[in-house]
C-alpha positions as CSV (number, residue, x, y, z in Angstrom):
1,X,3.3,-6.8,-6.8
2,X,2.6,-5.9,-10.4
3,X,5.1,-7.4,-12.4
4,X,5.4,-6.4,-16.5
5,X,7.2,-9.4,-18.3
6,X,7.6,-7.1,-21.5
7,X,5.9,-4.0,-22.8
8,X,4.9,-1.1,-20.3
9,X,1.9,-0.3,-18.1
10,X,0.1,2.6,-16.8
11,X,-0.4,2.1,-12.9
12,X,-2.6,4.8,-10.7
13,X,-3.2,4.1,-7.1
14,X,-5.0,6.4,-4.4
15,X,-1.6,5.6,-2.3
16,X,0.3,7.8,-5.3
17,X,-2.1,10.7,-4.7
18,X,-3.7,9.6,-8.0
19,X,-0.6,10.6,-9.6
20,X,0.2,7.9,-12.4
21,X,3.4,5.8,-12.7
22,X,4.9,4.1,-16.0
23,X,5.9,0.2,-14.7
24,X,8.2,-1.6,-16.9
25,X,10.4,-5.2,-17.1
26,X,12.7,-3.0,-14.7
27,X,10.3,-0.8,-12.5
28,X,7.8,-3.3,-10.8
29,X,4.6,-1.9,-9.3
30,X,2.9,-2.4,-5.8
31,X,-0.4,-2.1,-4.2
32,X,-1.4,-2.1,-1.0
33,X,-4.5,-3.9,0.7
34,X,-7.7,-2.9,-0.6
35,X,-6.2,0.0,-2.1
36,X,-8.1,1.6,-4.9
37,X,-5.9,1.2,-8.2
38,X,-5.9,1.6,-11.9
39,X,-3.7,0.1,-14.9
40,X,-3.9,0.8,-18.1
41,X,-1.5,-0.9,-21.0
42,X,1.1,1.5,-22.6
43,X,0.5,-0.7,-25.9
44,X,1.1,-4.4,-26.1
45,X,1.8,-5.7,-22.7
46,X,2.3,-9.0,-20.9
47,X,2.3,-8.9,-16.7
48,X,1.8,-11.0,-14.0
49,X,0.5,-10.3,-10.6
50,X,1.7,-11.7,-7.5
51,X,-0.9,-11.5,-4.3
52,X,0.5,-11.2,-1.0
53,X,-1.4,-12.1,2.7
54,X,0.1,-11.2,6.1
55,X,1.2,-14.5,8.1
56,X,-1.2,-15.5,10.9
């Protein structure tokens, strides 16, 4: 999960077509496994990223 603490970011992910996505404080972002992604800060940004692994 892409989390953005304040500020906004640019997320593109090949599970969105390509098509790009503006994540804010209220509109966290996700990526799946080995999925090919892109962010990009919308100005001054601050984010935290929180990694994920399948029990097992």
């Amino acid at each position: 999960m892409l989390h953005v603490v304040s500020g906004r970011l640019r997320h593109a992910s090949d599970g969105l077509g390509g098509r790009e996505v503006l994540l804010d404080p209220e509109s966290p972002g996700s990526v799946g496994p080995e999925a090919l992604h892109r962010v990009d800060p919308d100005g001054p940004v601050s984010l935290f990223v929180d990694f994920h692994r399948k029990a097992g």
